[in-house]
C-alpha positions as CSV (number, residue, x, y, z in Angstrom):
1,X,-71.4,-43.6,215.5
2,X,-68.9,-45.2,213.3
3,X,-69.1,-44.3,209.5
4,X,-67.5,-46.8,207.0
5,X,-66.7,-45.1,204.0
6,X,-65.5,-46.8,200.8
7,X,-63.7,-45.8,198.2
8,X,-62.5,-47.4,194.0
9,X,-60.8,-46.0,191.5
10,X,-62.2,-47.9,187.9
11,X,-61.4,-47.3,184.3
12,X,-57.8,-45.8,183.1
13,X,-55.7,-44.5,185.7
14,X,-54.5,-40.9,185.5
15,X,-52.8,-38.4,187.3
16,X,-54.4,-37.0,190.4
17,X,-56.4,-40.4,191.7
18,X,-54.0,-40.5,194.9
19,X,-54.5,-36.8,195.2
20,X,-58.2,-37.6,195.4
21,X,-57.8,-40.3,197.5
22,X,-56.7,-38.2,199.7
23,X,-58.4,-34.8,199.7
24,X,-61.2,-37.3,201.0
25,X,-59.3,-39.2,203.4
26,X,-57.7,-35.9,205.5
27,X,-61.0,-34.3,205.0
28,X,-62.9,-37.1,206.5
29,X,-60.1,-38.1,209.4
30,X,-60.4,-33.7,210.0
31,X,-64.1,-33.8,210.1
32,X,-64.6,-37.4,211.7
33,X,-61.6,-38.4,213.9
34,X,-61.4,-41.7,214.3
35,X,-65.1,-42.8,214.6
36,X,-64.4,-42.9,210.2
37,X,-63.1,-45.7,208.9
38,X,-62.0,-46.3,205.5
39,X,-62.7,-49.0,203.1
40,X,-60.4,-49.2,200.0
41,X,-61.7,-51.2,197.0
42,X,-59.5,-53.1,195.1
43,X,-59.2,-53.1,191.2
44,X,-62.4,-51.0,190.9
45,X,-66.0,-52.7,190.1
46,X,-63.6,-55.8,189.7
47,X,-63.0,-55.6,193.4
48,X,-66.9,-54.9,193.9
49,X,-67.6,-58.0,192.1
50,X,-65.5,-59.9,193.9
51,X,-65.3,-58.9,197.3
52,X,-61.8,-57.7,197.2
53,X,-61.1,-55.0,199.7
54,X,-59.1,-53.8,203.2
55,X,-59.4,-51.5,205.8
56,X,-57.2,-48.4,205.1
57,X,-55.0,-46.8,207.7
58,X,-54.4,-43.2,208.1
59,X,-51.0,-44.0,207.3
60,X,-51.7,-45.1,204.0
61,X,-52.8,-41.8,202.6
62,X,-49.5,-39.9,203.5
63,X,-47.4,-39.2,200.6
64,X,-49.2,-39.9,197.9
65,X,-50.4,-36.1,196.8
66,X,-48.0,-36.5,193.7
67,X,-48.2,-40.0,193.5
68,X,-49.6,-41.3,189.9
69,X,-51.5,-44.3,189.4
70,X,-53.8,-45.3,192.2
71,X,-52.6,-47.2,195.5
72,X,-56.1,-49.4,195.0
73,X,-55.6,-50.4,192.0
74,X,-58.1,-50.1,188.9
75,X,-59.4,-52.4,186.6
76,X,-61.7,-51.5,183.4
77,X,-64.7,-53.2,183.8
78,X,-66.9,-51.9,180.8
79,X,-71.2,-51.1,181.8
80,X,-71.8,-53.6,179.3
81,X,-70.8,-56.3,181.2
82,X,-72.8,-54.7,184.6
83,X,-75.6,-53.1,182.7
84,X,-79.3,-55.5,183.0
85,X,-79.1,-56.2,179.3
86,X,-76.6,-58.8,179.9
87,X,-76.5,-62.5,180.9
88,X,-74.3,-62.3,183.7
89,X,-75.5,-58.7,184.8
90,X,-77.9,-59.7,187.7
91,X,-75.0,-61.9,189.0
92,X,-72.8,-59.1,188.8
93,X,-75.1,-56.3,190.3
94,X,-75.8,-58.5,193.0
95,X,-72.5,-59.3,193.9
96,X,-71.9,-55.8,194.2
97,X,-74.5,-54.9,196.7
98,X,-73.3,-58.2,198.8
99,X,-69.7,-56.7,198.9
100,X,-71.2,-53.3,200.4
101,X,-73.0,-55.1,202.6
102,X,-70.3,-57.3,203.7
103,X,-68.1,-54.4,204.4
104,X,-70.4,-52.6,206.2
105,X,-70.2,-49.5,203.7
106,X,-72.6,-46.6,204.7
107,X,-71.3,-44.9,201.3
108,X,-69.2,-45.4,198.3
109,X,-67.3,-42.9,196.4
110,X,-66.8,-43.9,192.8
111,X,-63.9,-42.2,191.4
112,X,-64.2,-43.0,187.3
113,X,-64.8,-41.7,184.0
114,X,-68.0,-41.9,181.6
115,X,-68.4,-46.2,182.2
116,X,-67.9,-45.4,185.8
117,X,-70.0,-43.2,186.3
118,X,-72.8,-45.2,184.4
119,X,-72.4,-48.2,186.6
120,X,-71.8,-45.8,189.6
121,X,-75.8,-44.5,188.8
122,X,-76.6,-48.0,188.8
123,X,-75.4,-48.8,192.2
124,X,-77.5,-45.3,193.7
125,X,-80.5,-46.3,191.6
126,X,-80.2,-49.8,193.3
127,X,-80.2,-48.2,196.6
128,X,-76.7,-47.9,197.6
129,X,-75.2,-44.4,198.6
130,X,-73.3,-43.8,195.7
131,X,-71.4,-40.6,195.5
132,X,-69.1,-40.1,192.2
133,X,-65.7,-38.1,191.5
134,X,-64.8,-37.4,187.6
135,X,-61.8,-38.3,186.5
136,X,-60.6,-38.8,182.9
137,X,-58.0,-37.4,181.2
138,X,-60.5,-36.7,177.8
139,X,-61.9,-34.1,180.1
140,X,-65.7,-35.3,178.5
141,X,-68.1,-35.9,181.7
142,X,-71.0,-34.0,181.4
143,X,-71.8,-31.5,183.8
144,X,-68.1,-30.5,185.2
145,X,-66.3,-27.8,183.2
146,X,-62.8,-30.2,183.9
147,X,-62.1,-33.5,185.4
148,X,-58.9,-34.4,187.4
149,X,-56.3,-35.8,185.3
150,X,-56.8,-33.5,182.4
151,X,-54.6,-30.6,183.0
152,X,-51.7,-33.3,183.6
153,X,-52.4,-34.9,180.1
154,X,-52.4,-31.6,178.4
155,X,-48.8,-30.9,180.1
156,X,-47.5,-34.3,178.6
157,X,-49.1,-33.7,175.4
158,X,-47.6,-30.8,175.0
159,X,-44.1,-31.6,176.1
160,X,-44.7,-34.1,172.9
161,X,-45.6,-31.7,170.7
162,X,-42.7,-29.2,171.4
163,X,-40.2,-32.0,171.4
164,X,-41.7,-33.4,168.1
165,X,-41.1,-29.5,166.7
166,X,-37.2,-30.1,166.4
167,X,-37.0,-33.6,164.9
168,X,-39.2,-32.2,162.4
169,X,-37.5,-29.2,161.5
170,X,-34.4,-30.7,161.1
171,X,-35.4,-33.8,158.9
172,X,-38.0,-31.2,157.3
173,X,-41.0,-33.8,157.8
174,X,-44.4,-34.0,158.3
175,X,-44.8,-35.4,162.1
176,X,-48.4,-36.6,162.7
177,X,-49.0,-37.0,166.7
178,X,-51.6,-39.4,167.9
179,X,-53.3,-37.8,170.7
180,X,-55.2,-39.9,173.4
181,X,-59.3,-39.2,172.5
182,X,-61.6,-41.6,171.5
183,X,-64.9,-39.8,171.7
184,X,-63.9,-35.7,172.7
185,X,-61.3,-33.8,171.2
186,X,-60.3,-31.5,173.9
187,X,-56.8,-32.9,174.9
188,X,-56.2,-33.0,171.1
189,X,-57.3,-29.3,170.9
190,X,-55.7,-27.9,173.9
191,X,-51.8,-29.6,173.3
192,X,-52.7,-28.9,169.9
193,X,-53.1,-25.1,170.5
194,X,-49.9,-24.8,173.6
195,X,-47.9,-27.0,171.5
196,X,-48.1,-24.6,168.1
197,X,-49.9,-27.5,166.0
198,X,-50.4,-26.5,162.3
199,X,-53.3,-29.1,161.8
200,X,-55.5,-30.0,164.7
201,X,-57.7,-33.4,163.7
202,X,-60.3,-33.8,166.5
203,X,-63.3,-36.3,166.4
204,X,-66.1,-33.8,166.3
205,X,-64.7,-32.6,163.0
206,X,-64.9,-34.7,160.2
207,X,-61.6,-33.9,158.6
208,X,-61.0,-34.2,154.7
209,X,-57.8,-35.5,153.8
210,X,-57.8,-33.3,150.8
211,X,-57.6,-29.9,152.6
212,X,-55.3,-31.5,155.2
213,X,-53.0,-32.2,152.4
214,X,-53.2,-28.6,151.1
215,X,-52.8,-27.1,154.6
216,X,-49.4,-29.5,154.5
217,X,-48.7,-27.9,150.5
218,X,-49.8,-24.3,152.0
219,X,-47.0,-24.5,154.5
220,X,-44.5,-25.8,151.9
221,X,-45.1,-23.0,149.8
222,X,-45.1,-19.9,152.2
223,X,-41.6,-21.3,153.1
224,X,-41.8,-23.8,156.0
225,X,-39.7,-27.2,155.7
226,X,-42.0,-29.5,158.4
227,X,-45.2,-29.3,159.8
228,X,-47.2,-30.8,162.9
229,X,-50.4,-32.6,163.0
230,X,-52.0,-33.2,166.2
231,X,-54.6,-36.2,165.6
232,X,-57.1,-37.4,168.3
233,X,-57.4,-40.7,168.0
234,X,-61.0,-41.4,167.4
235,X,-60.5,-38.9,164.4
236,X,-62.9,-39.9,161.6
237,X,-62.6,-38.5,158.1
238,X,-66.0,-37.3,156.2
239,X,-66.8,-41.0,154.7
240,X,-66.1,-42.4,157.8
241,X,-68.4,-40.2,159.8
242,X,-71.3,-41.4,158.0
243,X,-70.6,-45.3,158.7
244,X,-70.4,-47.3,161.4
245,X,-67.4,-48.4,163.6
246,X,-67.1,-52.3,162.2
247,X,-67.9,-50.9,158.8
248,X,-64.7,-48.1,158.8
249,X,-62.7,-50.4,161.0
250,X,-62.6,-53.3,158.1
251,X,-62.3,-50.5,156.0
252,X,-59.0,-49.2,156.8
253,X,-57.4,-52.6,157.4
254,X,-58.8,-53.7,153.8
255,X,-56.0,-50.4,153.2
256,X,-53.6,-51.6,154.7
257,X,-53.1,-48.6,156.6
258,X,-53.6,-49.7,160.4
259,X,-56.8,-49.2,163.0
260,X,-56.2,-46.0,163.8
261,X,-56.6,-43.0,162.0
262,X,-53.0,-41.5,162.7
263,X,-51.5,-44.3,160.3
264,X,-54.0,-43.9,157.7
265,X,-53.8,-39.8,157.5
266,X,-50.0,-40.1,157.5
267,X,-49.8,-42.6,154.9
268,X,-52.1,-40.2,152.7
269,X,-50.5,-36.8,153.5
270,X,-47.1,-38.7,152.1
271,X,-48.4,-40.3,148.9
272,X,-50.4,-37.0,148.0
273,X,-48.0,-34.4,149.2
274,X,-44.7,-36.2,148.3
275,X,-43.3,-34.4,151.8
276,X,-42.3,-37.1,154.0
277,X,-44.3,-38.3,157.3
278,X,-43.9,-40.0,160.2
279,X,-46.3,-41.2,163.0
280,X,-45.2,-40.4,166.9
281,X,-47.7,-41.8,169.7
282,X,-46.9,-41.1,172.8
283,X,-49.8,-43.4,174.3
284,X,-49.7,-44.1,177.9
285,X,-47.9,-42.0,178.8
286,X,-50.3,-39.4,178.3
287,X,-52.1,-40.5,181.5
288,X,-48.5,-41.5,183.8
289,X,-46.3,-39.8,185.9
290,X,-47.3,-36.9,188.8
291,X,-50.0,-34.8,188.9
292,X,-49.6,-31.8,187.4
293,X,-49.8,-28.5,190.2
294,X,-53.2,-27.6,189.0
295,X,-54.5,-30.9,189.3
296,X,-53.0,-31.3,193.0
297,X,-55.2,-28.4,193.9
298,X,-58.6,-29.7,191.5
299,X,-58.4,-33.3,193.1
300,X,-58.0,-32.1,196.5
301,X,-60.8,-29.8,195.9
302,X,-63.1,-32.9,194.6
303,X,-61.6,-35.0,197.5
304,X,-62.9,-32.4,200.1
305,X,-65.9,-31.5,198.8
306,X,-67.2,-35.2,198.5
307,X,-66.5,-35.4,202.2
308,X,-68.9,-32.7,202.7
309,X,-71.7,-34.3,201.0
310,X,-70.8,-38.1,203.2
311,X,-71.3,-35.3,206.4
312,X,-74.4,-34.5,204.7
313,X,-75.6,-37.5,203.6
314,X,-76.5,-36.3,200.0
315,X,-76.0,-39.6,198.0
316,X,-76.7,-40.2,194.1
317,X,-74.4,-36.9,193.2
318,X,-70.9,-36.9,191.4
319,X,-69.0,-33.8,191.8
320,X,-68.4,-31.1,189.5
321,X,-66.8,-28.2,188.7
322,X,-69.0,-25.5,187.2
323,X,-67.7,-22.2,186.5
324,X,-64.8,-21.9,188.9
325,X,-66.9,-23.2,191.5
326,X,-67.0,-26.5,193.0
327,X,-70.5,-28.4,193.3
328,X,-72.3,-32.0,192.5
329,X,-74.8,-32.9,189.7
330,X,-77.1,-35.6,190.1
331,X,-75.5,-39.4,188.7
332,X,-78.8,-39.4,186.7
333,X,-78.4,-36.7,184.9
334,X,-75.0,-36.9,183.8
335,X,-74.7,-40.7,183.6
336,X,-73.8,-42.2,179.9
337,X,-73.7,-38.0,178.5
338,X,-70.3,-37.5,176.6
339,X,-69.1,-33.6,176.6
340,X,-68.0,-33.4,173.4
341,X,-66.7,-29.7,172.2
342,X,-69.6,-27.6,170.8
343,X,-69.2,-26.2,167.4
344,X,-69.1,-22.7,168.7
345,X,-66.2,-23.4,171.2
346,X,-64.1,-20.7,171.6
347,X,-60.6,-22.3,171.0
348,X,-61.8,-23.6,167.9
349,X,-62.6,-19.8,167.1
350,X,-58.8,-19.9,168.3
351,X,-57.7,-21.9,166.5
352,X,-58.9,-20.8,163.2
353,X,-57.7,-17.4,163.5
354,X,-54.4,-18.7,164.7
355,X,-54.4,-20.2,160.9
356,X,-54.4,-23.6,162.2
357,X,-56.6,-25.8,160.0
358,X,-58.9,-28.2,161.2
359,X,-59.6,-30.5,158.4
């Protein structure tokens, strides 16, 4: 019996979706022979929506373990636009089930973040076999301890970081470094912590510029010419927390100081501390390049274990990594959850006895 398997990659790229790819592909071709055949999904749900995919050969999958990016191609296509609140979402949803059926898919793995994963549930709870894979580099899927693509980011964030360390040193300045995070603050707090931040801003923790500032005046006194700030980028300070996004938005442009709160907190630490600041992001590049040893090893994990569940047919499940140990969570119970970082996380324990301030 032939089995038709497909397989998208949606949302940002990162590093370790080609790893993924294929963990499942030599795991099904080991398991399967060649009575599996392999459907690759162009663009992500885009693809879905459109009926843009191909037949993969086993060819296709060789060298691409440290390959970035993702040979199929992704597109963000936010659950807003899918979800049956909106106009065109019945079109959409049923244009997606036409495309599995047109390709003959007896199961589709979903390999995607928090929106991915949301629309992934949707497919399974329209009857589809949906199986998902996390991958993000903000590390904030519920039920997996880490997604692919994290570990990576960390490394680049930290290279920043420690490269950031001499600039500032030597022109004795305040560096503030906008670290990818819109919702979760763990790559903020991880680089922060390897890469020997003095200030770690993260979006769980309503910072106040005012102790920032000191921290910066703190340093000054007790003898040290620079310091870093590591800044998530969905940082909010303690008005801003209280309002909503359009309303803190408008609010910082009305300043003058830019969208994002890296601008506005290095714009303040400079007029109230007189030390003088500059803003590094490194942006994409956070989520480029080759995957990172660790997550080599994670995604071919994932990859392997999802082509366990397609030879037991257990649809509707992402998978997860619990406690050192690799297994798969339900899509409804994890769909549309952010993992934040708790209050009584231990690195933020870390951190404060480190004497890094936290805002």
């Amino acid at each position: 019996m032939k089995r038709r398997i497909g397989i998208l990659t949606a949302g940002g790229d990162c590093p370790g979706l080609n790893a993924t790819i294929r963990g499942i592909s030599k795991a099904l071709y080991q398991r399967f022979g060649s009575s599996v055949e392999i459907i690759g999904i162009m663009n992500g749900y885009s693809g879905l929506i459109h009926n843009d995919y191909k037949e993969m050969q086993p060819e296709d999958f060789k060298g691409i373990l440290t390959l970035g990016g993702t040979i199929l191609g992704t597109k963000r296509t936010p659950f807003k636009q899918i979800c049956r609140n909106e106009p065109d979402a019945s079109a959409n949803i049923a244009a997606m089930k036409q495309t599995y059926r047109n390709a003959n898919l007896d199961c589709l793995l979903c390999l995607g973040g928090n929106g991915s994963h949301k629309t992934a549930n949707l497919l399974s709870q329209e009857g589809l076999n949906i199986i998902g894979l996390p991958k993000t580099i903000d590390n904030d899927i519920h039920g997996t301890d880490v997604s692919f693509g994290f570990h990576t980011a960390v490394d680049i964030a930290t290279d920043v970081i420690d490269r950031i360390h001499t600039t500032a040193g030597s022109h004795s300045r305040v560096m503030c470094i906008e670290i990818m995070g819109n919702k979760a603050g763990w790559l903020t707090l991880y680089s922060g912590i390897a890469g020997g931040a003095d200030i770690i801003l993260i979006p769980e923790k309503p910072y106040d510029i005012d102790r920032v500032c000191a921290a910066v005046e703190n340093r000054a006194a007790n003898g040290s010419n620079f310091s870093i700030v590591a800044v998530a980028e969905g940082a909010l300070d303690v008005t801003e927390a209280t309002m909503k996004r359009k309303e803190w938005k408008a609010k910082r442009l009305e300043a003058g100081t830019g969208s994002t709160a890296t601008t506005r907190i290095a714009a303040q630490i400079q007029k109230n501390t007189g030390a003088e600041t500059r803003v590094c992001i490194p942006g994409h590049m956070q989520r480029g390049g080759s995957p990172s040893a660790y997550d080599r090893l994670l995604a071919t994990q994932f990859g392997s274990y999802a082509a366990k569940l397609i030879e037991e047919e257990r649809y509707g499940v992402t998978v997860a990594m619990v406690n050192n140990h690799v297994t798969e969570n339900r899509l409804q119970d994890i769909a549309g959850k952010p993992r934040c970082i708790p209050a009584d996380h231990e690195l933020l324990a870390v951190a404060h006895r480190m004497g890094i301030a936290l805002g």
